[in-house]
TORLOFI-156913 format. One line per 10 residues: their letters; for each residue x, y, z of C-alpha. Coordinates in Angstrom, 3 decimals, padded with zeros to 6 digits. Example, Ala and Ser with C-alpha at 12.3 -4.5 7.8 and 13.67 -1.06 7.14 Angstrom:
as) 012.300/-004.500/007.800; 013.670/-001.060/007.140
***
This chain:
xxxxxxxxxx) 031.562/041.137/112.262; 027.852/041.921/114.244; 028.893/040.127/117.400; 026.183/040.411/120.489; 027.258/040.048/124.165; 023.945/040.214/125.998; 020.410/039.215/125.204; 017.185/041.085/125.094; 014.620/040.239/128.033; 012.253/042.464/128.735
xxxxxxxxxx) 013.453/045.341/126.699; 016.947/045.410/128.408; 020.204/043.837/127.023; 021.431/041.393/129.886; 024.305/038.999/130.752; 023.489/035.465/129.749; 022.964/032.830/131.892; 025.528/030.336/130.216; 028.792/030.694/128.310; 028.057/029.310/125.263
xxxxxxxxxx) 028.165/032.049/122.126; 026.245/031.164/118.433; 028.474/031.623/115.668; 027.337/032.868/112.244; 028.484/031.986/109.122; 027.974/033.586/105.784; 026.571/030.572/103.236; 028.280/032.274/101.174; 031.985/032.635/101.977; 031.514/029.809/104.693
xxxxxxxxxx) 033.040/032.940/107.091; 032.478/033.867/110.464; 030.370/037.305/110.261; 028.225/037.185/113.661; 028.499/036.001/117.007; 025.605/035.714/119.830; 025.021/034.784/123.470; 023.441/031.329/123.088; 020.196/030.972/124.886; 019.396/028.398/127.922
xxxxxxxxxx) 016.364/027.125/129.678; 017.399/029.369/132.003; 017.238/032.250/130.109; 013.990/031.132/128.917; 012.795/031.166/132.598; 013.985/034.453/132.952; 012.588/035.766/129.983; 009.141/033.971/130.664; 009.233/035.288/134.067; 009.709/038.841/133.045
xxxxxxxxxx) 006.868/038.309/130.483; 004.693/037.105/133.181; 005.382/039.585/135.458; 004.543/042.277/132.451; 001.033/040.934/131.623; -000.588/040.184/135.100; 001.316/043.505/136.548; 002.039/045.792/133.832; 000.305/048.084/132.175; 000.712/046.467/128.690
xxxxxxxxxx) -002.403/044.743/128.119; -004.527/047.461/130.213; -003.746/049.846/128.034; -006.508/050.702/125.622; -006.375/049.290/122.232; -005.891/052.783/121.150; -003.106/053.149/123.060; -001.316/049.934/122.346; -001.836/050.797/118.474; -000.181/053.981/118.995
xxxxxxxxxx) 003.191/052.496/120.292; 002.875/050.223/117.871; 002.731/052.362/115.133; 006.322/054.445/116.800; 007.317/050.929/116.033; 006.628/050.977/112.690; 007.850/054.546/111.950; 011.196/053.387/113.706; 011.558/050.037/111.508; 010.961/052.339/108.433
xxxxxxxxxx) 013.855/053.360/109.026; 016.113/050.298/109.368; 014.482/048.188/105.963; 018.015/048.436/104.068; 019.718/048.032/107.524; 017.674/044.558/108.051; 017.604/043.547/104.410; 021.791/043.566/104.697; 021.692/041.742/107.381; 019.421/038.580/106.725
xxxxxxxxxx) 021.119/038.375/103.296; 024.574/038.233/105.114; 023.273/036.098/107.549; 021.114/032.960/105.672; 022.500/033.863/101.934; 018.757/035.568/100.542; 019.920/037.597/097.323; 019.924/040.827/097.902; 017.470/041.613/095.800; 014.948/039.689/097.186
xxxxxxxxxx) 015.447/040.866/100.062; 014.740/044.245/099.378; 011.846/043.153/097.927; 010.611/040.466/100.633; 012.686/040.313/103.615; 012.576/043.471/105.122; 009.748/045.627/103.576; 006.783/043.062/103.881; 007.742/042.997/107.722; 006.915/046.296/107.757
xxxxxxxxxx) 003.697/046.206/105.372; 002.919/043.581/107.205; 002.767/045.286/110.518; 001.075/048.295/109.109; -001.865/045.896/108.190; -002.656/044.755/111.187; -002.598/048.572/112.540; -005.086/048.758/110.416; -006.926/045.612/111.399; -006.686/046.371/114.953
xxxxxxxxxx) -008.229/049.921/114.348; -011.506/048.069/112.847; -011.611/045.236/115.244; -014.377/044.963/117.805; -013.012/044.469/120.704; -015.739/045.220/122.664; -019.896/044.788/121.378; -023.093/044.041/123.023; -025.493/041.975/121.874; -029.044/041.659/122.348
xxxxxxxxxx) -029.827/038.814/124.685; -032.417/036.155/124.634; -032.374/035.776/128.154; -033.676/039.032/129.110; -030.297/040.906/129.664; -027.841/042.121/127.135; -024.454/039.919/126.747; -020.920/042.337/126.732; -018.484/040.046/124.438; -015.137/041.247/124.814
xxxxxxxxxx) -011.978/040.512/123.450; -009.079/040.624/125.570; -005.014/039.437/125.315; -004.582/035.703/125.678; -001.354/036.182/128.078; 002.280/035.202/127.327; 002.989/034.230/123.720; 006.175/031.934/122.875; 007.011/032.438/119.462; 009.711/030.404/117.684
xxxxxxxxxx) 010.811/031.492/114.115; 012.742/029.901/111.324; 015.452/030.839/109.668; 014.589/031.447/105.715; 012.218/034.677/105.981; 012.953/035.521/109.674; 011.865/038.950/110.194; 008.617/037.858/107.839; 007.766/034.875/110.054; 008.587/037.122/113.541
xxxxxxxxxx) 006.351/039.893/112.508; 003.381/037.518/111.676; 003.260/036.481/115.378; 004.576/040.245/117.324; 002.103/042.424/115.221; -000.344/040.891/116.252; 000.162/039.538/119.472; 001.358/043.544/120.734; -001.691/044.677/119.468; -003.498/042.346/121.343
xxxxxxxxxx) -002.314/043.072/124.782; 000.223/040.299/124.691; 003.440/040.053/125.831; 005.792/038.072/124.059; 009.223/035.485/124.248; 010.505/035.118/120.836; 013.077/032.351/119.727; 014.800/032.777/116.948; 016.660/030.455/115.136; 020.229/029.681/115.587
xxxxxxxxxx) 021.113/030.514/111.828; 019.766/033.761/111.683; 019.413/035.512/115.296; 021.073/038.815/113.888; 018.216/040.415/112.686; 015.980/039.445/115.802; 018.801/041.419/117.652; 018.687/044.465/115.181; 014.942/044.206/115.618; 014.861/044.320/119.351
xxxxxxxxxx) 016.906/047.985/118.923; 014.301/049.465/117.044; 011.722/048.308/119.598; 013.720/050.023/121.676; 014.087/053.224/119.946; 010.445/052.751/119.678; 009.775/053.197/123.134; 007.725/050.110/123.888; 007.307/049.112/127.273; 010.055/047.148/129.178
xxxxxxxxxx) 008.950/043.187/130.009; 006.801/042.979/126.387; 009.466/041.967/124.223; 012.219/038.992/124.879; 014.389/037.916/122.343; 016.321/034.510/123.156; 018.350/032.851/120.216; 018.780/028.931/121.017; 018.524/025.349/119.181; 015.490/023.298/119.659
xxxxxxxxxx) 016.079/022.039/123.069; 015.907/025.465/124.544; 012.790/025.820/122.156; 010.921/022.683/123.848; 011.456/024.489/127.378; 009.507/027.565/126.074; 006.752/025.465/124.560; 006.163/023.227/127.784; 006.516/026.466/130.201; 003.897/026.458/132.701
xxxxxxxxxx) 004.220/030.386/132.083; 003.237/030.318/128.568; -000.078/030.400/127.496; 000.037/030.282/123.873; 003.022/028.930/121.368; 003.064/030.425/117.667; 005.430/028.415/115.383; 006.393/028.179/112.135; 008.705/025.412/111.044; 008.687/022.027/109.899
xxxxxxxxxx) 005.870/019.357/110.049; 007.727/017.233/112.436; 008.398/019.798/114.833; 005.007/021.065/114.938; 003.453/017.710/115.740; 005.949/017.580/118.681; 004.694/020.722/119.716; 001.087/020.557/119.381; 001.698/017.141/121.021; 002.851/019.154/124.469
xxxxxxxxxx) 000.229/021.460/124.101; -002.607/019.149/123.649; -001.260/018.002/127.120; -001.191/021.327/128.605; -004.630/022.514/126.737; -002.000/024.948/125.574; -002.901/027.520/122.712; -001.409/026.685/119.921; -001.307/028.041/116.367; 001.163/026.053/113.613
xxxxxxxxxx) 002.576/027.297/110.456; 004.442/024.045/108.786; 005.698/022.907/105.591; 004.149/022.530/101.581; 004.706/020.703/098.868; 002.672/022.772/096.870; 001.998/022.433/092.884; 001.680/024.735/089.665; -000.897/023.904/087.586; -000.441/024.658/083.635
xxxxxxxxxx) -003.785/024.493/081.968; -003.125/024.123/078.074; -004.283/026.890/077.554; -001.903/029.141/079.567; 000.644/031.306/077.892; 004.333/029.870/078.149; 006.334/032.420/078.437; 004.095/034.434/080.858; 003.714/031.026/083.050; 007.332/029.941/083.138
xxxxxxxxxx) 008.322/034.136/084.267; 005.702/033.753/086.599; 007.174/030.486/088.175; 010.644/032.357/088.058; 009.659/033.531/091.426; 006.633/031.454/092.875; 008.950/028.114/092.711; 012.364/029.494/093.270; 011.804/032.133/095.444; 014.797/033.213/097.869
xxxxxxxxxx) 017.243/030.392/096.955; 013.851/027.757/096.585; 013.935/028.371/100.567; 009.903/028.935/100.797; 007.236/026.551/102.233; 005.386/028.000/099.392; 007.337/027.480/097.094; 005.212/025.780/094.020; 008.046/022.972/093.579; 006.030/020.309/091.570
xxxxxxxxxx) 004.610/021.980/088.270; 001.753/020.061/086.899; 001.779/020.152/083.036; -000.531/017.776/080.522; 001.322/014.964/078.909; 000.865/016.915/075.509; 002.685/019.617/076.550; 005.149/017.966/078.901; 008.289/018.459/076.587; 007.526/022.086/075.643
xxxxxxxxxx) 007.198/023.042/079.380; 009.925/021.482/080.082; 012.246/022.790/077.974; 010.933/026.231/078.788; 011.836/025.917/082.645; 014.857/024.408/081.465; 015.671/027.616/079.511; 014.481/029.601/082.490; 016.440/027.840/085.155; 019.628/027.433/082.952
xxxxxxxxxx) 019.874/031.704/082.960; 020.118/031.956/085.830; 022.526/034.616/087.311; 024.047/032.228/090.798; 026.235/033.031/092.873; 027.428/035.700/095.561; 024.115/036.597/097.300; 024.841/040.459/098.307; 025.484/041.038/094.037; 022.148/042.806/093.102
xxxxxxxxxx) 022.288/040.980/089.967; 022.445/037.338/091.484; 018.741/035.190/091.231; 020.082/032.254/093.351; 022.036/032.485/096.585; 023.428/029.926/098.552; 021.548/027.467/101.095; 021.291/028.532/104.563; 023.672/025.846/105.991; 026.381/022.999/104.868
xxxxxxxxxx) 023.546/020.480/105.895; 021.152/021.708/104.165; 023.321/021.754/101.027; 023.586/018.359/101.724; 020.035/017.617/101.861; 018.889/019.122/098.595; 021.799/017.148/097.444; 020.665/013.840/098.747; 017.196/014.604/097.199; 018.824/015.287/093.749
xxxxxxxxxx) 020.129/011.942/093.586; 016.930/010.375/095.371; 015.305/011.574/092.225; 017.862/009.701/089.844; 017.610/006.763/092.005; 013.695/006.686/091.736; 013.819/007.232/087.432; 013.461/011.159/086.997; 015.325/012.843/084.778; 017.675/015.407/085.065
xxxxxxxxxx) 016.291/017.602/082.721; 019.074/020.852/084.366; 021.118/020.933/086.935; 021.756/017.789/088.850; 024.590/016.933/091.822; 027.512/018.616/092.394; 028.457/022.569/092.812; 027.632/025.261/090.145; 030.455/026.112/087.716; 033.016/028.810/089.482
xxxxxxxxxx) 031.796/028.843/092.775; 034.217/026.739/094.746; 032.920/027.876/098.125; 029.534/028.451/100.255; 026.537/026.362/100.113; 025.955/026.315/096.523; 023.564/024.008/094.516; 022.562/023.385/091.208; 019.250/024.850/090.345; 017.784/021.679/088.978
xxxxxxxxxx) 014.309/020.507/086.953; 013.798/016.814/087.077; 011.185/015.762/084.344; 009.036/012.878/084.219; 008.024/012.654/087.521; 005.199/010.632/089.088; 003.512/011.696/092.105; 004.554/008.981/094.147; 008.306/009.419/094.064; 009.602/010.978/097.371
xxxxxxxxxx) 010.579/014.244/095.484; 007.278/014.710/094.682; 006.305/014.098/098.058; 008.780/015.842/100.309; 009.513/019.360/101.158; 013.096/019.560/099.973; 013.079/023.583/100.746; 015.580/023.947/097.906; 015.754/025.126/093.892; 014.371/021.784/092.942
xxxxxxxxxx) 011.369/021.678/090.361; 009.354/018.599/089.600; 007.536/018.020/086.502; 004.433/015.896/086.242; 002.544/015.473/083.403; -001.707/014.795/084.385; -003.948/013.158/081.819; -006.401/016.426/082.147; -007.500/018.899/084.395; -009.459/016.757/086.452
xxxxxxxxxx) -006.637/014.917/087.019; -004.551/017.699/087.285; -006.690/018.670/090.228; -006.418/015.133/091.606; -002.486/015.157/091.499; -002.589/018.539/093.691; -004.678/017.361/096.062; -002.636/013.904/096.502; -000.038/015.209/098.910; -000.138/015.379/102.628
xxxxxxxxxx) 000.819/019.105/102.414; -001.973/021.882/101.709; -000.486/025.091/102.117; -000.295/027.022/098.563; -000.905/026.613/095.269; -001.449/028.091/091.697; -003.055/027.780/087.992; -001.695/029.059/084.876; -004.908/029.171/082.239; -005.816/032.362/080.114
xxxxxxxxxx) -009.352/031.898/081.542; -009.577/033.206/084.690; -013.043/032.342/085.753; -011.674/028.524/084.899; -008.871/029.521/086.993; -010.894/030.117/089.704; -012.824/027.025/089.532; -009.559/025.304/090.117; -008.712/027.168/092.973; -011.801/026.323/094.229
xxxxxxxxxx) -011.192/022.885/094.316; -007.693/022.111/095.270; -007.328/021.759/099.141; -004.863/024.727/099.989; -004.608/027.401/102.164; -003.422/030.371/099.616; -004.262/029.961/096.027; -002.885/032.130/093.100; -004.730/032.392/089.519; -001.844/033.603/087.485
xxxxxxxxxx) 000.580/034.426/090.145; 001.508/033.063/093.513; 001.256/036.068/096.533; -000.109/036.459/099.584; -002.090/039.481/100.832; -001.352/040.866/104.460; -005.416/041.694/104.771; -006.259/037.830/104.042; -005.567/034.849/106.339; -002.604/032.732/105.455
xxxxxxxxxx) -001.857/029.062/106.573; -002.904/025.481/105.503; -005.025/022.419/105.055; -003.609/018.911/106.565; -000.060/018.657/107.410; 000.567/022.135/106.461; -000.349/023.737/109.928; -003.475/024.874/112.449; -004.922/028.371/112.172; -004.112/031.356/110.343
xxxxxxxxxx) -002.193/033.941/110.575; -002.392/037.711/108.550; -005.730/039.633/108.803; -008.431/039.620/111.244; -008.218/036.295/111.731; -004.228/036.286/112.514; -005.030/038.776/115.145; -007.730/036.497/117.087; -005.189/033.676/117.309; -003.461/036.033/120.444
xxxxxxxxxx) -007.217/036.869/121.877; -009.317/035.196/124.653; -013.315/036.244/124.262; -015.128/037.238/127.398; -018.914/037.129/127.645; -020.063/039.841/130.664; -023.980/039.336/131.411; -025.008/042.384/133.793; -028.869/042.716/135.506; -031.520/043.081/133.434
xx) -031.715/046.717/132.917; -028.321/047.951/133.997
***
């Protein structure tokens, strides 16, 4: 068992202001494998304080870009190191197949990070510009202070990077929150900052439930809150920041859709959707969960997912042959549950899968991977994030339509079009309202920014434009002539 005593503030491991300990449970064996210091408000004051302290005082964000990016990058030398380390440990921790998170978990982190080293050495953080006034104008770009980030549980180290690469690079200095269900890798993670050498006050790590997480938004310390979590929750929080005229940047949920132009190739398409729609354990806000089809092919498509899904390999999430882990938690088992009979209740059919446990597996958070067919729009499972290994089928009249059904969702986040024309692809992607749009595939790309229309979040994170979510612009106008 990975049990923690202490908590990270400031680059130090420290006694805990309360008494109250996070246990840990494997999703998959429903056994205790980690236990951690749960965080309070007062640890959050601490931690803020520590933070503040570090920015106006320190010499974090006076260092030179330069120099920030070269501590940085001792960062990511050290986490090289530690990618099978982490990927064991957020597979023990939320049930992620091991394979995936080989492949995702703990090696984007890192890309990820490397990226915006590479951003940050092209970024112009300082310019002049020719005046009309008769001076020249100095724009600079400088840190925007103390950054609370809070982090969810299904790609933890992913989501935690997207806000501390950038943010560090900026001059920031930084509270993180992890989430309750998966704090062990935040912990392994604060180590290697360690071993990395950066500064002491940067870098606070504070595990809590959501309570603890309003007290870090509404800090009077804090000057900008990254999130990424549900829709709900972020409208609660960019409610309190709107108050405070509090930065804010918001990375929420998807509902996002596959479209499958009649002209696509089956078997490529459906192998394709293997991952874009079911993607650690279904567990992905972009996750392309409703797959658009035209009523002429509706039955084919079908039955090819149903194939698909049906061969599955689930089960025992640390097996390097297992496709489908366990969900995170015994509530949300019981969600995705609720939702699979939702969508019997509102006429879809069960076209695989369906209620009740997979066969053999008589423990952990186990559901059936399931494709309901038949589907209209309206129904709530076409609707509703059910972060689970639920595909809908809808079948559109044609591609106009098929564009129309995409863009009928409160969500805007991701997307995708299967079509062996790929300027036609394009076209599509042109016109459906989402953040990140695959012709062919469904990926992101560290260099481009990633977020979503609507409901699905404000701002962007990856790229040049992640990094100016944690930077304030200065405009310097010296005498004419200086």
């Amino acid at each position: 068992m990975r049990e923690h005593k202490q908590l990270f503030i400031g680059g130090e491991w420290v006694d805990p202001a309360g008494s109250n300990t996070i246990d840990v449970i494997s999703p998959h064996s429903e056994e205790l494998v980690g236990r951690v210091p749960e965080g309070t408000a007062a640890d959050i004051d601490r931690a803020v304080g520590v933070a503040r302290d570090a920015f106006d005082n320190g010499e974090w964000p006076r260092l030179s870009p330069e120099e920030r990016m070269a501590a940085v990058q001792k960062f990511s030398e050290a986490y090289a190191a530690h990618i099978p380390d982490m990927a064991a440990v957020i597979t023990e921790e939320m049930g992620s197949p091991i394979s995936f998170s080989n492949l995702a978990q703990s090696p984007a982190p890192w890309m990820m990070l490397n990226t915006f080293l590479q951003v940050g050495a092209e970024y112009p953080w300082e310019e002049t510009r020719q005046g009309v006034l008769g001076s020249d104008v100095v724009v600079r770009r400088e840190p925007a202070g103390v950054v609370g980030a809070i982090v969810p549980w299904n790609v933890p180290q992913f989501v935690t990077m997207s806000k501390l690469a950038p943010a560090l690079i900026a001059g920031c200095t930084i509270v993180i929150k992890p989430s309750p269900e998966t704090p062990l890798d935040a912990f392994l993670m604060a180590d290697i900052l360690n071993e990395a050498g950066i500064p002491k006050g940067v870098v606070s790590v504070i595990p809590a439930g959501r309570e603890v997480g309003e007290h870090l938004v509404r800090h009077p310390g804090v000057d900008k809150i990254a999130f990424t979590g549900s829709t709900a929750a972020g409208r609660r929080i960019a409610s309190i920041c709107g108050e405070q005229l509090k930065r804010v940047s918001l990375e929420l949920g998807g509902k996002s859709a596959a479209i499958i132009l009649d002209d696509a190739d089956l078997a490529t398409t459906i192998q394709g959707l293997k991952f874009a729609s079911l993607m650690n354990n279904g567990q992905a806000c972009v996750a392309q969960t409703r797959i658009l089809t035209s009523r002429d092919r509706h039955d084919e498509v079908v039955e090819a997912l149903s194939e698909m899904v049906g061969a599955l390999a689930v089960g025992d999430p640390q097996d390097e042959a297992t496709e489908v882990g366990p969900l995170v938690a015994e509530r949300q088992q019981e969600r995705v549950e609720k939702y699979i009979a939702l969508g019997q209740e509102e006429g879809a059919k069960v076209a695989i899968g369906g209620s009740g446990r997979p066969s053999g597996l008589e423990k952990g958070w186990y559901v059936k991977p399931t494709v309901f067919s038949s589907v209209d729009n309206s129904m709530r499972i076409a609707r509703e994030e059910i972060f689970g290994p639920v595909l809908a089928v809808i079948p559109y009249d044609d591609p106009e339509h098929a564009v129309h059904l995409a863009n009928d969702s409160e969500y805007g986040l991701a997307g995708s079009v299967w079509t062996s024309d790929v300027d036609r692809g394009i076209d599509i992607a042109r016109r459906v309202r989402a953040g990140t749009y695959g012709v062919n595939q469904y990926t992101m790309d560290f260099v481009a920014p990633f977020g979503g229309y609507k409901a699905s979040g404000i701002g962007r994170e990856f790229g040049i434009e992640g990094l100016t979510h944690y930077i304030e612009l200065k405009s310097i106008v010296p005498p004419a002539g200086a």
